[in-house]
C-alpha angles and dihedrals in degrees: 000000000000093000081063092051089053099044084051083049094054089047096057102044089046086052092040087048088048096049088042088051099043102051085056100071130092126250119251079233103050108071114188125209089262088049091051088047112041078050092049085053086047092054098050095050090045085056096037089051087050094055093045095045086056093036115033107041134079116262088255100048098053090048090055091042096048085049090051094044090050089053106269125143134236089260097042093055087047086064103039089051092038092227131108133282093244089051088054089044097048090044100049080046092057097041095051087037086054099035086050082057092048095047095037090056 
């Protein structure tokens, strides 16, 4: 009898915690000033990541890194491009390890 009173208490405290927490959370709908602004941060690095990744990169890289960001693999780049895996690997690796530069700075 008392295993079953502990397991209804449980119960309880695990439903009490989830109403708590959930009333806790923001609305989708509600945005608050940190929200606005951590977005707005968001937005400029986003458009700050796009400028560098046209302007900034080698012909090669940016074309490796635009098939990777649409979806492509590795092996499907290397045919598109007609060159081999290790090429698509080496430039992608250039381009991330010289757009982490630019965005660090």
């Amino acid at each position: 009898m008392s295993s079953k009173k502990e397991h209804e208490f449980a119960e309880i405290a695990v439903d009490r915690l989830l109403m708590e927490s959930f009333a806790n959370e923001a609305s989708a709908y509600f945005a608050t000033s940190a929200d606005e602004s951590s977005n707005e941060l968001l937005d400029r690095y986003r458009t700050k990541l796009k400028w560098h990744l046209n302007h900034s990169l080698s012909m090669r890289q940016k074309q490796v890194i635009k098939l990777y960001l649409s979806g492509k693999k590795q092996r499907e780049i290397s045919v598109i491009l007609g060159i081999k895996q290790q090429v698509v690997s080496v430039y992608k690796q250039r381009a991330i390890k010289k757009l982490k530069k630019i965005m660090i700075e």
